[in-house]
py3Dmol code that shows the C-alpha trace and the ligand (Angstrom):
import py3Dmol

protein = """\
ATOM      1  CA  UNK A   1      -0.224  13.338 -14.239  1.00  0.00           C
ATOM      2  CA  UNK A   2      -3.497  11.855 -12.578  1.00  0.00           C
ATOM      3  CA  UNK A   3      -3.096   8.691 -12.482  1.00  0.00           C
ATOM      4  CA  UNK A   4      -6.277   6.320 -10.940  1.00  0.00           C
ATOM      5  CA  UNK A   5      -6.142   5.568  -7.104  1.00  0.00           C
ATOM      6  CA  UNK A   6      -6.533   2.064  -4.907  1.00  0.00           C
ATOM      7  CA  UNK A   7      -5.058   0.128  -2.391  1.00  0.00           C
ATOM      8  CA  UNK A   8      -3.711  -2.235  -4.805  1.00  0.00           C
ATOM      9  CA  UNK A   9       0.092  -1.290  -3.804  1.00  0.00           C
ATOM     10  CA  UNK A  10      -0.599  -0.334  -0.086  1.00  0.00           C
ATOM     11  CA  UNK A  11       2.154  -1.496   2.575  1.00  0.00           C
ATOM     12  CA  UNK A  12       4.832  -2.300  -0.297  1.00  0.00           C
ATOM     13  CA  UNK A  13       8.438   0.163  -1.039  1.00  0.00           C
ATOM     14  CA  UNK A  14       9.175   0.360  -4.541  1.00  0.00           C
ATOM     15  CA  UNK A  15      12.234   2.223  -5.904  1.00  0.00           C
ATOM     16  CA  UNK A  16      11.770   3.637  -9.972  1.00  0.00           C
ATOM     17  CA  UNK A  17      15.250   4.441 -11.266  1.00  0.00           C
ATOM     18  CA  UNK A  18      15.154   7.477 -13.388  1.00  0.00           C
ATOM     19  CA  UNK A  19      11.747   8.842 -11.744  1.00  0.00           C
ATOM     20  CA  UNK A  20      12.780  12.766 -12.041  1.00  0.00           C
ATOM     21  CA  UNK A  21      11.100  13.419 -15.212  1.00  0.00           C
ATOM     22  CA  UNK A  22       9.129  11.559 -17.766  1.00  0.00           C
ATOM     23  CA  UNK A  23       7.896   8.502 -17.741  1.00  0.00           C
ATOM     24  CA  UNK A  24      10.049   7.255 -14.325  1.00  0.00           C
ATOM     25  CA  UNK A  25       8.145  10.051 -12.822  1.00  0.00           C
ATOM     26  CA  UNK A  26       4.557   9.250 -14.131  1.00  0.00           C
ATOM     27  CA  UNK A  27       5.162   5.881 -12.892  1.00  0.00           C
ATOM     28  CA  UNK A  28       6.209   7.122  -9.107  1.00  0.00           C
ATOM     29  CA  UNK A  29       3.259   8.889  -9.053  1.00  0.00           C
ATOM     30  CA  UNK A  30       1.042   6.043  -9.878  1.00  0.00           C
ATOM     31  CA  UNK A  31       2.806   3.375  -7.785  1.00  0.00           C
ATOM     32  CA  UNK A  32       2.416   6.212  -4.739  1.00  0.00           C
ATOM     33  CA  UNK A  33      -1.267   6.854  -6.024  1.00  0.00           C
ATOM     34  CA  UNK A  34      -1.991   3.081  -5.524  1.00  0.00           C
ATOM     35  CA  UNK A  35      -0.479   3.030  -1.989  1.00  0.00           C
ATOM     36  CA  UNK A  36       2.891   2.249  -2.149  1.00  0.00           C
ATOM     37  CA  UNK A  37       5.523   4.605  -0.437  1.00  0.00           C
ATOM     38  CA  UNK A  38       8.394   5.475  -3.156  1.00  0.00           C
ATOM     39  CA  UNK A  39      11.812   5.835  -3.987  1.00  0.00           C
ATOM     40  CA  UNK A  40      12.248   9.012  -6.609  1.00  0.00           C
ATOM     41  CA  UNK A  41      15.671   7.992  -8.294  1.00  0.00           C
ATOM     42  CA  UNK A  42      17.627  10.464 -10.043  1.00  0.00           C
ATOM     43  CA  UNK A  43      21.482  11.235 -11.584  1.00  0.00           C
ATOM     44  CA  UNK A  44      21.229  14.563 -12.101  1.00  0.00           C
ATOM     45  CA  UNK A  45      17.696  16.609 -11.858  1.00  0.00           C
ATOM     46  CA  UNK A  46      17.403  16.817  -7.871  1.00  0.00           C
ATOM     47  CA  UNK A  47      14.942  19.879  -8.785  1.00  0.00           C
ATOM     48  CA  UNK A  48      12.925  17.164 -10.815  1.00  0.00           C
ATOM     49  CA  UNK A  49      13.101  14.752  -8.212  1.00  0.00           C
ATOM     50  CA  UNK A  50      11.887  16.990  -5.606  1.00  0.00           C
ATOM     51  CA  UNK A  51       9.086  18.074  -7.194  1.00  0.00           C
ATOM     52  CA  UNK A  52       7.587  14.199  -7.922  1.00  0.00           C
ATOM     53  CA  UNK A  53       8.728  13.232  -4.361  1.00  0.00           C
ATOM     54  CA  UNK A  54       6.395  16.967  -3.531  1.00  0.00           C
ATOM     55  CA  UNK A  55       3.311  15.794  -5.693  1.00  0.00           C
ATOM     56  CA  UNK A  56       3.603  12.402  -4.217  1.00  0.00           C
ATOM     57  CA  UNK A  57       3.645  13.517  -0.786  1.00  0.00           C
ATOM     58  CA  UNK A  58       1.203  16.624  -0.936  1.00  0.00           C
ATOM     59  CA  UNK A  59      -1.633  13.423  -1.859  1.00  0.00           C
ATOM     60  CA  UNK A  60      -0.409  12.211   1.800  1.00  0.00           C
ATOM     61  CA  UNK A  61       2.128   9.858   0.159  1.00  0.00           C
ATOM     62  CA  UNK A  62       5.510   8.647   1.211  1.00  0.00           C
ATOM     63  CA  UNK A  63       8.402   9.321  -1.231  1.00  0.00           C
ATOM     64  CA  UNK A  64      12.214  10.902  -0.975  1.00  0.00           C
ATOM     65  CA  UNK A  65      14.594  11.128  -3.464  1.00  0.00           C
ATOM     66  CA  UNK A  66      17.856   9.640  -3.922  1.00  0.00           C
ATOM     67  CA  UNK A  67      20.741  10.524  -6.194  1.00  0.00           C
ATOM     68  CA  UNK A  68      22.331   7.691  -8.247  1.00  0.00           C
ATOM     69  CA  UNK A  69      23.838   6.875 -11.302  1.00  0.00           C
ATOM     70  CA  UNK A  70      22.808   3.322 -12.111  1.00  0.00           C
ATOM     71  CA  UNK A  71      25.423   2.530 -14.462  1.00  0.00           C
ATOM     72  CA  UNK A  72      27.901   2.796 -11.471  1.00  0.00           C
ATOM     73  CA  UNK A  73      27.769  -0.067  -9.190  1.00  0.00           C
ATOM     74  CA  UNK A  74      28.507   1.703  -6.441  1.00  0.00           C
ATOM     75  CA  UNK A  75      26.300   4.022  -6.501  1.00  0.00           C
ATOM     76  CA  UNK A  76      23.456   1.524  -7.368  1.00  0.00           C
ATOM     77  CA  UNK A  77      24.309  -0.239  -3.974  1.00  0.00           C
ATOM     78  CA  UNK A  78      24.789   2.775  -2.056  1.00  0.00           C
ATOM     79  CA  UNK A  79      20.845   3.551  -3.231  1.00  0.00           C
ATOM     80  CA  UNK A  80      19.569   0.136  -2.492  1.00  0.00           C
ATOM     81  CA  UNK A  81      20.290   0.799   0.746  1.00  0.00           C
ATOM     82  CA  UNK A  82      19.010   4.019   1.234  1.00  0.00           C
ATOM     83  CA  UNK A  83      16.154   2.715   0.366  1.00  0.00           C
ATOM     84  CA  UNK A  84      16.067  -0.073   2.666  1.00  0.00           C
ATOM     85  CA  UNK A  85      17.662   1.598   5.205  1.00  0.00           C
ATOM     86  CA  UNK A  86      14.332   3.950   5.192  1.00  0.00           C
ATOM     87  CA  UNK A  87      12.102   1.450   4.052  1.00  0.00           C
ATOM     88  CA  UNK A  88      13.023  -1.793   5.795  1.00  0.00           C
ATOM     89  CA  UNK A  89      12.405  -3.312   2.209  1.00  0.00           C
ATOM     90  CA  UNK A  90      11.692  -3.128  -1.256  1.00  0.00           C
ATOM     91  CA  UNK A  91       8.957  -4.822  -3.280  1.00  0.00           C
ATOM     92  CA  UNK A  92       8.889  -3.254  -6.325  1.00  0.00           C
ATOM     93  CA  UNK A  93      11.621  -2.278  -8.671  1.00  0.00           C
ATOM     94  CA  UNK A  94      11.182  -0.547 -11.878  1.00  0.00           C
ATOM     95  CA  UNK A  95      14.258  -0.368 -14.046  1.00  0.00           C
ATOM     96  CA  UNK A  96      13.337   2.933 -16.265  1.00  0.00           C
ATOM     97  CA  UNK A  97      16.224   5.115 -15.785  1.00  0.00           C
ATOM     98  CA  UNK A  98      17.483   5.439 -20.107  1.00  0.00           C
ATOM     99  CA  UNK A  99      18.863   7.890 -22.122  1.00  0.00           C
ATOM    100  CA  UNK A 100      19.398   8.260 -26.309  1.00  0.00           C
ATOM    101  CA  UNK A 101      22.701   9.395 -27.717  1.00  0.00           C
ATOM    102  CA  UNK A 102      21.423   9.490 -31.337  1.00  0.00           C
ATOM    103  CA  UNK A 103      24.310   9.347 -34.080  1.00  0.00           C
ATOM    104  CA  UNK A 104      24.835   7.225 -37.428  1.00  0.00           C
ATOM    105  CA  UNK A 105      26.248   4.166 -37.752  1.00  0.00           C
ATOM    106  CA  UNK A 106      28.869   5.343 -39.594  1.00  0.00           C
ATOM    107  CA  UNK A 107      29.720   8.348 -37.332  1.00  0.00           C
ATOM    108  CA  UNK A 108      28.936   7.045 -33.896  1.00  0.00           C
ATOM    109  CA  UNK A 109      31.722   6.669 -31.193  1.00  0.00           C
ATOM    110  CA  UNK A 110      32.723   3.970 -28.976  1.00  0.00           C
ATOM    111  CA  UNK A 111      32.122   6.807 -26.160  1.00  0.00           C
ATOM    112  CA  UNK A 112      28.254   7.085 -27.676  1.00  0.00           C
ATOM    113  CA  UNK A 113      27.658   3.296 -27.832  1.00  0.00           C
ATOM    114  CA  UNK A 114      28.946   2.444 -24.551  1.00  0.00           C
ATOM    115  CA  UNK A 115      27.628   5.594 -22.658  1.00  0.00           C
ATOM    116  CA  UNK A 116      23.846   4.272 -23.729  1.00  0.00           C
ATOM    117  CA  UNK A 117      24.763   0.572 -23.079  1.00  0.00           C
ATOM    118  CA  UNK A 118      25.998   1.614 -19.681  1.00  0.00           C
ATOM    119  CA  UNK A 119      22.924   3.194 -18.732  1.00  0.00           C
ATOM    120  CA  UNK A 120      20.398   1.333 -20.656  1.00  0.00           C
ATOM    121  CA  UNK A 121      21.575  -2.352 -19.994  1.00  0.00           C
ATOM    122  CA  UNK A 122      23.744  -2.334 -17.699  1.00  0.00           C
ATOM    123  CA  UNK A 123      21.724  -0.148 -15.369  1.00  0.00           C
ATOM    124  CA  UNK A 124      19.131  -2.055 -15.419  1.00  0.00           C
ATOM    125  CA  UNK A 125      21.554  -5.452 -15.423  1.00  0.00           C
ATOM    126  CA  UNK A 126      22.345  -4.037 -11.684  1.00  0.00           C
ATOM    127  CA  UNK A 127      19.404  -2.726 -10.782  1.00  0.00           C
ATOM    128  CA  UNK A 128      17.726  -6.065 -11.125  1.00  0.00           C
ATOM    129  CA  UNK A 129      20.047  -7.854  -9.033  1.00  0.00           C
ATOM    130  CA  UNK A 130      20.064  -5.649  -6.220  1.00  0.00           C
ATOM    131  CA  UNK A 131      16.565  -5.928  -6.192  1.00  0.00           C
ATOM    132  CA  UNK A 132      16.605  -9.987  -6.373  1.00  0.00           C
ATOM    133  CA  UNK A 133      19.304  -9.842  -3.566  1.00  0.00           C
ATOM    134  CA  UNK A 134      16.712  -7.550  -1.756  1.00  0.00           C
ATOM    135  CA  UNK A 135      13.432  -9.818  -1.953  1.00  0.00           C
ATOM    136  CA  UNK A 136      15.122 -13.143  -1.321  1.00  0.00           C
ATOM    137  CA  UNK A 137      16.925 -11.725   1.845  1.00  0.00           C
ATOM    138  CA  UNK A 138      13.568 -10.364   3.053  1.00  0.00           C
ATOM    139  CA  UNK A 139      11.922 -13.625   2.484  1.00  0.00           C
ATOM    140  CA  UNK A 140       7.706 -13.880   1.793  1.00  0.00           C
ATOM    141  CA  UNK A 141       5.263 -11.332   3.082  1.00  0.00           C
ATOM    142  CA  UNK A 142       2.033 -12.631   1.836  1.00  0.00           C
ATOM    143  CA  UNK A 143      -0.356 -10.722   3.232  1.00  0.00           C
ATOM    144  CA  UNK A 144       1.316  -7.723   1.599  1.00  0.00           C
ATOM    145  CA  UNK A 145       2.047  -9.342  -1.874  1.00  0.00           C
ATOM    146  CA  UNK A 146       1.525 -12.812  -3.351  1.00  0.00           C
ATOM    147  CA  UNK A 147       5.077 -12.699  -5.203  1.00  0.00           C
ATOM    148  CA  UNK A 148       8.327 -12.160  -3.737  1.00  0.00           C
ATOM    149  CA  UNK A 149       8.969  -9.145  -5.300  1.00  0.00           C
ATOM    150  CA  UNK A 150       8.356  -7.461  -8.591  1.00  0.00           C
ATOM    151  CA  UNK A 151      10.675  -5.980 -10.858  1.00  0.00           C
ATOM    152  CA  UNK A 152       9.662  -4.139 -14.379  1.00  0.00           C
ATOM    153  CA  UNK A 153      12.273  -3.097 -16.937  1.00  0.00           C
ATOM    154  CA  UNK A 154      11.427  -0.165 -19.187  1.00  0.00           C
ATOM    155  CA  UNK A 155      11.947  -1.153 -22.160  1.00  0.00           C
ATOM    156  CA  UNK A 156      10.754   0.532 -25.952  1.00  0.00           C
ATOM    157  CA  UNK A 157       9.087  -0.420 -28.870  1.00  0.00           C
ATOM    158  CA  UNK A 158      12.761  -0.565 -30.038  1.00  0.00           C
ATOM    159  CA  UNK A 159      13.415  -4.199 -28.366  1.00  0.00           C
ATOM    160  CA  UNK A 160      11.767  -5.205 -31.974  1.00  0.00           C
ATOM    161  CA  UNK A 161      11.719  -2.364 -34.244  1.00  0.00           C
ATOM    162  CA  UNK A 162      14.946  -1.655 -35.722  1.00  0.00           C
ATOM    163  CA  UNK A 163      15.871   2.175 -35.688  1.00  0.00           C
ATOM    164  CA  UNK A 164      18.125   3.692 -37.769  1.00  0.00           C
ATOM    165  CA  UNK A 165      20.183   6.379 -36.543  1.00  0.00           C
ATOM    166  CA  UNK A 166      19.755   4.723 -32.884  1.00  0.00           C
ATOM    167  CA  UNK A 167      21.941   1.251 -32.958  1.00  0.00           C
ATOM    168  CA  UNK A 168      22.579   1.978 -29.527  1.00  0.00           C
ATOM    169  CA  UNK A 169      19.410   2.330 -28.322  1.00  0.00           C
ATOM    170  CA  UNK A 170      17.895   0.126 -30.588  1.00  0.00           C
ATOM    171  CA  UNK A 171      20.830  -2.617 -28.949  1.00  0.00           C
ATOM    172  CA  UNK A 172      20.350  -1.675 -25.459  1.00  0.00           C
ATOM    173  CA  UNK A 173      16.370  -1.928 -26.023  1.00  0.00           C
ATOM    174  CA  UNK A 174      16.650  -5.642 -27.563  1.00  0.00           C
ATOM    175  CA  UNK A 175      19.217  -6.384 -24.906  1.00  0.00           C
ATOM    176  CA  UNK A 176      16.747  -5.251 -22.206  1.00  0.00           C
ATOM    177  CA  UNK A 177      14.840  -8.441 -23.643  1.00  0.00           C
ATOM    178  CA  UNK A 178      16.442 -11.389 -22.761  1.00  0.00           C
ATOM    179  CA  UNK A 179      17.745  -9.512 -19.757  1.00  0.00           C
ATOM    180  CA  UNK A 180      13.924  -9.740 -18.883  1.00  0.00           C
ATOM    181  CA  UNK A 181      13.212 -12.715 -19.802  1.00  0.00           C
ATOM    182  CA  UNK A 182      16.440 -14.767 -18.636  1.00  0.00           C
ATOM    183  CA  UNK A 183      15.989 -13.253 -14.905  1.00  0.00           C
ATOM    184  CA  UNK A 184      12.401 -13.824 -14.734  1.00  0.00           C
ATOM    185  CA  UNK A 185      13.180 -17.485 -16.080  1.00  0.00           C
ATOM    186  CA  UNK A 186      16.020 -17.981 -12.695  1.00  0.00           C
ATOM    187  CA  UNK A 187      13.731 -15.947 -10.479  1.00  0.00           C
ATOM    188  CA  UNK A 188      10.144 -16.997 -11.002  1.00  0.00           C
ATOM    189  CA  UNK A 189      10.771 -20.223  -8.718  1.00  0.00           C
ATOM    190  CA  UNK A 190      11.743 -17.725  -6.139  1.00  0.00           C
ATOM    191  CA  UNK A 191       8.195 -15.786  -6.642  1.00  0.00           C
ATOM    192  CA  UNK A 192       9.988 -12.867  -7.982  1.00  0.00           C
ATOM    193  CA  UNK A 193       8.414 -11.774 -11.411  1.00  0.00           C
ATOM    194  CA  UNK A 194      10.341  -9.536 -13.717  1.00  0.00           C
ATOM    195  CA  UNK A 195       8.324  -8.275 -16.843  1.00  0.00           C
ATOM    196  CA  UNK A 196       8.923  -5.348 -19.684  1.00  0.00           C
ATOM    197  CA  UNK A 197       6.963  -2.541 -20.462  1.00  0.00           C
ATOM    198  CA  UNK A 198       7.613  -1.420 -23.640  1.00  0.00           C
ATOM    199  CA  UNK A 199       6.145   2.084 -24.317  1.00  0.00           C
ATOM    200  CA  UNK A 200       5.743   3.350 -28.094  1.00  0.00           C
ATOM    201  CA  UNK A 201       5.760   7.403 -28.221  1.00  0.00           C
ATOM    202  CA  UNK A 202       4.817   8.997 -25.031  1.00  0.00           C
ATOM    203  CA  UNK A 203       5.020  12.744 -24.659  1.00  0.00           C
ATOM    204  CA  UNK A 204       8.137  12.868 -22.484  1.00  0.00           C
ATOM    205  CA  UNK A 205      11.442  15.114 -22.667  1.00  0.00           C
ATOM    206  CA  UNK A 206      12.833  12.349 -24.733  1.00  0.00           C
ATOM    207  CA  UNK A 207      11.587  12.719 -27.892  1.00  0.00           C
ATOM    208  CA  UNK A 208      10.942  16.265 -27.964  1.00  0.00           C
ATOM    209  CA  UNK A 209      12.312  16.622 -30.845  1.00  0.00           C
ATOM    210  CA  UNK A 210      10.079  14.510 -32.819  1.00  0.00           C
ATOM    211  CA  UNK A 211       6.910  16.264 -32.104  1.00  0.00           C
ATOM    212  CA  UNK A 212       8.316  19.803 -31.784  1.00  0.00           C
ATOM    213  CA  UNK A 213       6.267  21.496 -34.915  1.00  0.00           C
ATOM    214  CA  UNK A 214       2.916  20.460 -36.337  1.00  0.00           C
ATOM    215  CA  UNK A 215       4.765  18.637 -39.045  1.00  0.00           C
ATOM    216  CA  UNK A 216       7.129  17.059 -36.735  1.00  0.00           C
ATOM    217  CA  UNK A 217       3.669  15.695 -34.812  1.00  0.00           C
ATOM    218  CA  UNK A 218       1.931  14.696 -37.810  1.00  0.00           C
ATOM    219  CA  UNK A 219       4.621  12.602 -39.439  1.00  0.00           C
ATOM    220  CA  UNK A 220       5.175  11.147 -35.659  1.00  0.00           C
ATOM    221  CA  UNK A 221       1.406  10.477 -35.929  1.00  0.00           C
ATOM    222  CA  UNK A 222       1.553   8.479 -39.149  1.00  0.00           C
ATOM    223  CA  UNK A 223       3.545   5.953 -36.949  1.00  0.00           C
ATOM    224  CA  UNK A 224       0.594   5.566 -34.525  1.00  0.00           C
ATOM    225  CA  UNK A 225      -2.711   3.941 -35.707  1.00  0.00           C
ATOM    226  CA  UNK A 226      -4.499   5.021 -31.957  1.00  0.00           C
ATOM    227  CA  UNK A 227      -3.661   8.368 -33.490  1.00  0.00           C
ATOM    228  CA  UNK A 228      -2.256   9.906 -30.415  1.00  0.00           C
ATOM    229  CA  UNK A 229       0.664  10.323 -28.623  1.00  0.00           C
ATOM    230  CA  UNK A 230       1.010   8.736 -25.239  1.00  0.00           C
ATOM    231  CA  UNK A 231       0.749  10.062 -22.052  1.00  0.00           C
ATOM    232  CA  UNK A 232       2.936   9.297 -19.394  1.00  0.00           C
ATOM    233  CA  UNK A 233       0.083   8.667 -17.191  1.00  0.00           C
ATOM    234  CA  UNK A 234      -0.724   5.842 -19.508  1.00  0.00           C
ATOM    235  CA  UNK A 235       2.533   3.864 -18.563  1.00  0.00           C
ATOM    236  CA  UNK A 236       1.970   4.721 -14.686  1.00  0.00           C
ATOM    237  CA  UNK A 237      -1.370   3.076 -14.561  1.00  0.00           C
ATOM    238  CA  UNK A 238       0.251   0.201 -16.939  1.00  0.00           C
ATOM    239  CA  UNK A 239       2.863  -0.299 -13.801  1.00  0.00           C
ATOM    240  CA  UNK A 240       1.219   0.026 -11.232  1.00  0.00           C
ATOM    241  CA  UNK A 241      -1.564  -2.879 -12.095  1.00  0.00           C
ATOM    242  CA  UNK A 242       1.208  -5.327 -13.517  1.00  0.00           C
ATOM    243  CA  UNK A 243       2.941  -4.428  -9.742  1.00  0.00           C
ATOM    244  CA  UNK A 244      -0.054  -5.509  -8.097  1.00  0.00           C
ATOM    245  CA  UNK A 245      -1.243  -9.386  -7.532  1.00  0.00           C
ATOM    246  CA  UNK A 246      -3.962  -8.889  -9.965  1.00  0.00           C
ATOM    247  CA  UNK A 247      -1.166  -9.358 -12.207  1.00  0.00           C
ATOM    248  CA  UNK A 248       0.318 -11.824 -10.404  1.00  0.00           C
ATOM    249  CA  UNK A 249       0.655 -14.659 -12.809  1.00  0.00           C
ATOM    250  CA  UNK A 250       2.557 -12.418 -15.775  1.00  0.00           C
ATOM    251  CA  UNK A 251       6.150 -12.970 -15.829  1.00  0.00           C
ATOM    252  CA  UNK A 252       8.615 -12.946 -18.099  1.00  0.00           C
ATOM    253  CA  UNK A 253       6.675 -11.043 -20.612  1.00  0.00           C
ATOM    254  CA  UNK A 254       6.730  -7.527 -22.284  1.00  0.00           C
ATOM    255  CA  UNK A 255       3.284  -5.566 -22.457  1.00  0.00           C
ATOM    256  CA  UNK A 256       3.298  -3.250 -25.274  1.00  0.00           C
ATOM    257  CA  UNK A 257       1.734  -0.489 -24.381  1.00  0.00           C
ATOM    258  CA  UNK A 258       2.170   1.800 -27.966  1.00  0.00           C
ATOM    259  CA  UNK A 259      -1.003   2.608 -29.461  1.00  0.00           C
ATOM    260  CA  UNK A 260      -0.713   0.197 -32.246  1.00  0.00           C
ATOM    261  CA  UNK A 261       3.301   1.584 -33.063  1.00  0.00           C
ATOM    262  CA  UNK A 262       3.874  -2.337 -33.457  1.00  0.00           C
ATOM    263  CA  UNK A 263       1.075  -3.281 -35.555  1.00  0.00           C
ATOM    264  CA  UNK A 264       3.695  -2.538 -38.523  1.00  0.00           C
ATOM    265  CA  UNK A 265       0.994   0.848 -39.709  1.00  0.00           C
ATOM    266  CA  UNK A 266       3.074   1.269 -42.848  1.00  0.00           C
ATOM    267  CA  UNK A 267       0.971  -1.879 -44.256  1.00  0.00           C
ATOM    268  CA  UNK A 268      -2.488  -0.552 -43.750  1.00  0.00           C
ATOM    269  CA  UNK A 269      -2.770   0.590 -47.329  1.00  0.00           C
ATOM    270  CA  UNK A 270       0.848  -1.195 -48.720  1.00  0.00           C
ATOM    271  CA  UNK A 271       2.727  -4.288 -49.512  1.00  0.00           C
TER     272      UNK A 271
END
"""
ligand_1 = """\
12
BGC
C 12.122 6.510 -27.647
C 11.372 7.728 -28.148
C 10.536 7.348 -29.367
C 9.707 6.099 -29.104
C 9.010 5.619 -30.367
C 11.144 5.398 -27.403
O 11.787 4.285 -26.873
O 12.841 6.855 -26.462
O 12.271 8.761 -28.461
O 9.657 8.420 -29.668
O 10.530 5.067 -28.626
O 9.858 5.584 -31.478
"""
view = py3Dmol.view(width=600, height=400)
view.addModel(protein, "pdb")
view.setStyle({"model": 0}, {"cartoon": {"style": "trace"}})
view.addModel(ligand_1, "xyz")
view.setStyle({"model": 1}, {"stick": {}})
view.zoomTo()
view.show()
């Protein structure tokens, strides 16, 4: 992880759910890289958090980590204000914690559907209003950010490609969507801007399964015109610039950032 470095993000708090491993971490890294001090989220990894909330402060950044599982509402408030409690505020929220409980159709359970909706939607359902109940009680600090606040979802490629094998996922992904897009429609006239990022393959603990062997890679790889898999690092950077105010007339929208995943590659040479 070595993400870029600025001030673009100095003087602002931002939480990242899920920030232990991954991509959540990556993106603490960045957002701490860029200035801003950092809430390392986690629901079961404390060694994981630890060592982001290490990295980030070895640099000379701020960070300390926080246990919660954000599919619990209590636990989501009693982290919000940690947070703030350390803080004083919040400006940035990224909604990444997720997890994949893969099964058929025909064989998955009501336990394996509503374990990943839980997480995946509804986590970030509470996240993001917390963190709207967070900026609008603050009220406007302009010379620290032109919005309100900023909040980004982690989404997937899979709010549009269907999955088989991954209906919750796949649901909780497309969910994630109009989740997005209805809050940033309510919040933009309070200067809060909510957008998706919607990573494609990124070399995480995820999807280690699909790039385990050479083969494994190299059929992954025929899903990816860019011809690599992405790098965590990738989606930091990604954040932390649509966090910033150079960004700060995006909202509502999801950036894919998938080298090329959604550029349908199975019709480059068919249909
Ligand atoms: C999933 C990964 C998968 C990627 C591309 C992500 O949302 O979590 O497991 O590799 O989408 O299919």
């Amino acid at each position: 992880m070595s993400p870029t470095t600025s001030n673009r993000l100095t003087g602002q708090f931002a939480l990242v759910t899920g920030s232990s491993s991954g991509i959540g971490a990556a993106v603490a890294v960045a957002l701490a890289a860029h200035g801003a001090g950092v809430v390392v989220n986690y629901s079961r990894d404390a060694a994981g958090a630890d060592k982001v909330v290490k990295i980030i402060t070895d640099a000379g950044g701020q960070a300390f980590a926080v246990q919660a599982d954000v599919s619990q509402e209590a636990d989501v408030l009693a982290m919000f204000k940690q947070a703030t409690d350390r803080f004083g505020t919040l400006h940035i929220v990224v909604a990444n914690a997720g997890i994949q409980v893969d099964a058929p159709l025909l064989d998955m359970t009501l336990a394996q559907w509503q374990k990943v909706i839980d997480v995946n939607l509804t986590g970030q359902f509470l996240c993001l209003r917390e963190a709207a109940r967070e900026f609008t009680k603050r009220g406007p600090q302009p010379d620290i950010s032109k919005a309100l606040g900023k909040i980004i979802c982690m989404s997937s490629v899979h709010e549009v490609i269907p999955w088989a094998g991954h209906v919750n996922y796949a649901t909780s992904k497309g969910g994630i969507m109009q989740l997005m897009k209805t809050s940033a429609q309510e919040l933009a006239p309070h200067k809060i801007r909510v957008n998706s990022i919607a990573p494609g393959a990124i070399a995480t603990p995820i999807n280690l399964t699909a790039r385990d062997t050479p083969a494994e890679e190299k059929a992954l790889l025929t899903l990816i015109p860019y011809n690599r898999v992405g790098d965590p690092a990738d989606i930091g950077n990604l954040a932390a610039w649509l966090a910033s105010d150079e960004a700060d007339y995006i909202t509502g929208q999801t950036i894919f950032m998938d080298g090329g995943m959604t550029l349908y590659p199975g019709f480059a040479d068919n249909g």
